[in-house]
C-alpha positions in Angstrom: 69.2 57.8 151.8 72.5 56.2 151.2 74.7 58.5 153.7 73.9 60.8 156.3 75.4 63.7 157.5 76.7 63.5 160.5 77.6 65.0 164.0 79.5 63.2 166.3 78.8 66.2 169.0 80.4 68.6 166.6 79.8 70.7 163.1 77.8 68.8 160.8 79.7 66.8 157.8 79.0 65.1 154.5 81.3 63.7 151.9 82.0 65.6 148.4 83.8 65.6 145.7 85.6 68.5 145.9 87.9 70.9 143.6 91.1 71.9 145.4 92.2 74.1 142.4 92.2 75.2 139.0 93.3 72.2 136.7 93.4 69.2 139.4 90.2 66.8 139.5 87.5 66.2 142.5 88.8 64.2 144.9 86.4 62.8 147.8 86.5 64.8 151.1 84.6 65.5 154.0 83.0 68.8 154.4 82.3 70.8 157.9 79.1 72.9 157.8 78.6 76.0 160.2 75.5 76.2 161.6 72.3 77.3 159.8 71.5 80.9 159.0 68.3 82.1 159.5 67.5 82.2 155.8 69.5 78.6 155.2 68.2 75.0 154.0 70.1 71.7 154.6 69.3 69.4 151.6 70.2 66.2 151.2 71.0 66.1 147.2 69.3 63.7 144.9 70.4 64.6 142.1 73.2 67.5 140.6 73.2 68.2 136.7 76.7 68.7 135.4 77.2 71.8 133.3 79.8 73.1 131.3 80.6 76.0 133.7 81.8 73.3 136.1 84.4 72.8 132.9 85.8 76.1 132.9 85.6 76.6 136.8 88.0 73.3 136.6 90.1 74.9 134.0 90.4 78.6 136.1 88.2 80.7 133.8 85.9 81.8 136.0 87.6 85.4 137.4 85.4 85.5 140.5 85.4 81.6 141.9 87.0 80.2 145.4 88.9 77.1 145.5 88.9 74.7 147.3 85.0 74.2 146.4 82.4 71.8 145.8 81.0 72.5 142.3 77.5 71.8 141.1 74.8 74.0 140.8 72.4 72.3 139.5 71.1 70.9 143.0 67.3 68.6 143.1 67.5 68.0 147.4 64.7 67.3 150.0 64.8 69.7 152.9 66.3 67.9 156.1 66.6 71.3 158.3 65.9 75.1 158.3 66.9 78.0 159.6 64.7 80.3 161.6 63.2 82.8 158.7 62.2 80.1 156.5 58.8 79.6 156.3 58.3 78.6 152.2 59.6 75.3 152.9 59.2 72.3 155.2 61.9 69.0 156.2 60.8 66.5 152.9 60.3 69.3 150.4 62.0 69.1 147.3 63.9 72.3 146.1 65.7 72.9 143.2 69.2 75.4 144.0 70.2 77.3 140.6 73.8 79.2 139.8 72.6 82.3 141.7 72.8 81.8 145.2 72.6 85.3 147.0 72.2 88.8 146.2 73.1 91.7 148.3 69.8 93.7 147.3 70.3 97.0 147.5 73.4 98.0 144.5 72.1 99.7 141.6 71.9 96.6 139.9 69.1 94.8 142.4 67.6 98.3 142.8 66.9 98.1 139.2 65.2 94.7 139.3 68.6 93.1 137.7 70.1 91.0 140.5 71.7 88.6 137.7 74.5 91.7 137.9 74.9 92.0 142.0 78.1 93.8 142.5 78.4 91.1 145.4 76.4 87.9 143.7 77.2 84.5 145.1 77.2 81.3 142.9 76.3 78.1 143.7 79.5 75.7 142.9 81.9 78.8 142.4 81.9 80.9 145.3 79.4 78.8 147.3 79.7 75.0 147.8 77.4 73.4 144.9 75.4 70.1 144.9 78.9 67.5 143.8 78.1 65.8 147.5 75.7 64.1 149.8 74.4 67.2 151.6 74.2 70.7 150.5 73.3 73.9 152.4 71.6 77.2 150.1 69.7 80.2 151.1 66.0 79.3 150.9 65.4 82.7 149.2 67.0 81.5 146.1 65.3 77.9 146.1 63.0 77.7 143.3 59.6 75.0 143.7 60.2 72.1 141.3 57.4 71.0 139.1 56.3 67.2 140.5 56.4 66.0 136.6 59.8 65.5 136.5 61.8 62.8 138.4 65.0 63.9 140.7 67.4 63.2 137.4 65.1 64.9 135.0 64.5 68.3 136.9 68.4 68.6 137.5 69.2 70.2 133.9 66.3 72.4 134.2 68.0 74.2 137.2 70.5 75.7 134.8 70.8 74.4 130.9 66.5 75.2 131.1 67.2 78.3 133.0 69.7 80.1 131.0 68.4 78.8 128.0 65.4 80.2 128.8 66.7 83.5 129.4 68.5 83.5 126.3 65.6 82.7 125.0 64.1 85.7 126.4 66.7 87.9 124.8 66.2 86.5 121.2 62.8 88.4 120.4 59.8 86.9 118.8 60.9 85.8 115.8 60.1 82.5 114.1 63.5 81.2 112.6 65.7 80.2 115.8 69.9 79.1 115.0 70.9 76.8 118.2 74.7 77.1 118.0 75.6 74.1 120.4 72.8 70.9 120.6 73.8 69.8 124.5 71.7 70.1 127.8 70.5 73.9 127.6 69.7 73.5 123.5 67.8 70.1 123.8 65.6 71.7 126.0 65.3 74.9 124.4 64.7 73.3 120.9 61.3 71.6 122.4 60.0 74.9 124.2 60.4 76.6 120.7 58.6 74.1 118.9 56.2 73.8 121.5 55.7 77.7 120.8 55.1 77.5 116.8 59.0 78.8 116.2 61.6 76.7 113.7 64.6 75.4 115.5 67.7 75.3 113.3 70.6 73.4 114.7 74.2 73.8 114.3 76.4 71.2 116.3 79.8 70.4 116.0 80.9 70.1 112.2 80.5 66.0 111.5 78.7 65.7 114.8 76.0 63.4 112.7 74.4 61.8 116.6 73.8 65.3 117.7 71.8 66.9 114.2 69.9 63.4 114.5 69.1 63.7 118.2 68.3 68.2 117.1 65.9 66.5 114.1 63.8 64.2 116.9 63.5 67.2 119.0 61.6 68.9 116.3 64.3 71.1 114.3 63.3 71.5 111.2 66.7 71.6 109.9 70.4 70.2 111.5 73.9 70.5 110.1 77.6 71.8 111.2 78.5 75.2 112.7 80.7 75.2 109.8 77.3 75.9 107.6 75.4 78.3 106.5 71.8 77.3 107.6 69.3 77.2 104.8 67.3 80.2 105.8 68.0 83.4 107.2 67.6 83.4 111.5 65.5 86.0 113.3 67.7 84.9 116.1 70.4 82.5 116.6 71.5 81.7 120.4 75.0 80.4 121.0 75.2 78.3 123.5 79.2 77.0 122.6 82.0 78.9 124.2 84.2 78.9 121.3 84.5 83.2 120.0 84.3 82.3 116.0 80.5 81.4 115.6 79.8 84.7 116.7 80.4 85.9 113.2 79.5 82.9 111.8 75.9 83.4 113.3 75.4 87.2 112.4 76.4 86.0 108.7 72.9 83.9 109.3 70.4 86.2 111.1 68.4 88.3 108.5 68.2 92.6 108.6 67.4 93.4 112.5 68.5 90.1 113.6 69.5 89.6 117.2 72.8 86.8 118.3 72.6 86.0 122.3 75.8 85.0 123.4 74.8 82.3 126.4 78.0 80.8 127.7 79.7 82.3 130.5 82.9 82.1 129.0 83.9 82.2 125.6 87.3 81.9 123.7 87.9 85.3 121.9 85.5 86.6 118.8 87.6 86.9 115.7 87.4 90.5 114.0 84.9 90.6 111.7 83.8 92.9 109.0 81.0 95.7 109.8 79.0 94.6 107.2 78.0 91.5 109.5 76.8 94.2 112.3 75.2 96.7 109.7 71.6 97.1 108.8 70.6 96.5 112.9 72.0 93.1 113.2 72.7 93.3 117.7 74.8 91.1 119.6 74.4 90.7 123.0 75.3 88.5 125.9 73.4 86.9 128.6 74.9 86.4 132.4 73.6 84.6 135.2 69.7 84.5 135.8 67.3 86.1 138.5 64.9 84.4 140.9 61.6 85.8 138.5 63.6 83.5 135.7 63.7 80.9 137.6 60.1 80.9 138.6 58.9 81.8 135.4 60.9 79.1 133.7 59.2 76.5 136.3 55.7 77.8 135.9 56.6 76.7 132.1 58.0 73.6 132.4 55.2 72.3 134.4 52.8 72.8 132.0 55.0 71.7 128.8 55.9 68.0 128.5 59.7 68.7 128.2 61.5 65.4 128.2 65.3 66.1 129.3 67.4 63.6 128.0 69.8 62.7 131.0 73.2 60.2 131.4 73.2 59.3 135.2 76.3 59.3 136.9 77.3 57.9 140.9 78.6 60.9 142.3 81.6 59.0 142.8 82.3 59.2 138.7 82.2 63.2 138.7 85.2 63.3 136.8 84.3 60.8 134.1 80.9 62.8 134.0 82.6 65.9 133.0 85.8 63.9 130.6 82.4 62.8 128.6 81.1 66.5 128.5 84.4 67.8 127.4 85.0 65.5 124.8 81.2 66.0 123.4 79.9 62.3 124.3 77.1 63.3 125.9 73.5 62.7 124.5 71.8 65.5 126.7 73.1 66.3 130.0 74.9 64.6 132.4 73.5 64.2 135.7 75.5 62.8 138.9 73.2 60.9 141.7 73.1 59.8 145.0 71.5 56.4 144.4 72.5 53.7 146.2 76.2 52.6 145.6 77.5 56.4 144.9 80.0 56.0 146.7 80.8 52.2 146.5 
């Protein structure tokens, strides 16, 4: 444990790196915590994944987040405390605390088994302080057991890149031919459950991104080249995982008759007009948002019986920033993961 949060007879505190607003970077502060809810954990983070919504939550294109926040919500912790009501964890558990953080359970949307579109959601790392410090504090009902095969940097990614991905995933159908239009966290992971699964992964990075189609090709797809091409053969499904507008197009061109493009990102610069010729004979397009708590455990119950390998960059919390420069400018092999290790903060 390399800090502690502390009380000096007070509110509880812990260091973060913290967001003050849209287009500054983290800077390290110290954070009060109320008092536990009833339904409320207090984890002590081991590890936080850094995703690319963190990216556009920096760059104030997420409509609905708060700032000042602590971003992050790809949170591994161990339970320290807990509020009255929770009984599904114990102090020394480790919990994984995904981008949906609370619920208000009874709009139409929740009625209807689709909580992912709350009228009144909470996010972990956008409207609710994320995992980018020492402690963290989440509603237990949103905690999601992580499977004891993966270590405390390995697990991070899974809590959102494996997550949405796998609801993506979801989306796409059954068919065999798969387009991955973006080879970071969520497609490296996504490329091994499909091959563990009998489908063909076709990759399509960044045009002259020759480290990424190499890393797509050891991960099992079949065929790796530039957005900027057409693949080889026609896509049952093709999942984009880039926020940039154009490869929606670009991907319907590839999908076959019936073909289905999931739109994953939760931004996405604007899609270019197109001809209907790309839509016609049942081609779909559709986009995903968010995840629910029966993702989340069905995506768990999966990865603990496949031997996924995410491929993870550890960070000291205290290099956030350069964690996120490295994701923006596409030097990343996998995903980037921030950790409380000794010397985090040093």
């Amino acid at each position: 444990m390399i800090g502690r949060a502390h009380s000096t007879g007070g509110p509880l505190t812990t260091r973060a790196m913290r967001l003050s607003a849209a287009g500054s970077a983290l800077t390290q502060e110290e954070v009060t915590f109320a008092p536990l809810r009833d339904h409320e954990v207090l984890l002590q983070v081991l590890a936080c994944g850094v995703c690319r919504t963190d990216l556009h939550l920096m760059d104030g294109e997420l409509q609905h987040a708060r700032y000042p926040i602590t971003p992050g919500h790809e949170i591994v912790g161990s339970v320290v405390d807990r509020g009255a009501a929770v009984i599904q964890f114990r102090p020394g558990d480790r919990v994984g605390v995904p981008w949906l953080g609370s619920s208000c359970g009874h709009c139409r949307y929740c009625l209807q088994g689709l909580e992912n579109l709350c009228e009144d959601a909470g996010f972990t790392g956008a409207t609710i302080d994320g995992g980018y410090a020492e402690f963290a504090v989440a509603d237990a009902r949103y905690c999601l057991e992580i499977p004891a095969r993966y270590s405390d940097i390995e697990a991070a990614p899974l809590l959102c890149a494996g997550l949405i991905g796998y609801r993506a995933y979801k989306a796409a159908g059954e068919g065999v031919n798969v387009g991955l239009y973006g080879f970071g966290a969520a497609a490296h992971l996504l490329a091994q459950i499909a091959r563990a699964q009998g489908r063909r992964v076709f990759a399509l990075t960044r045009p002259g991104d020759e480290a990424a189609q190499v890393f797509a090709r050891e991960l099992g797809a079949v065929w790796a080249g530039g957005s900027d091409e057409r693949p080889p053969e026609p896509l049952d499904a093709a999942i984009v995982f880039a926020p940039v507008g154009s490869l929606v197009p670009a991907a319907l061109a590839a999908t076959r008759k019936g073909g289905r493009v999931v739109c994953a990102g939760i931004h996405m610069s604007e899609i270019p007009g197109f001809p209907y010729s790309l839509l016609w004979e049942e081609r779909s397009i559709r986009s995903v948002a968010n995840l629910t708590r029966r993702d989340g455990r069905e995506f768990m119950h999966l990865a603990a019986h496949l031997d996924l390998r995410p491929e993870v960059e550890p960070f000291p919390l205290r290099d956030a920033n350069l964690a996120l420069d490295r994701l923006r400018d596409g030097r990343l092999r996998g995903a980037a993961v921030l950790t409380n290790s000794d010397g985090a903060w040093a």
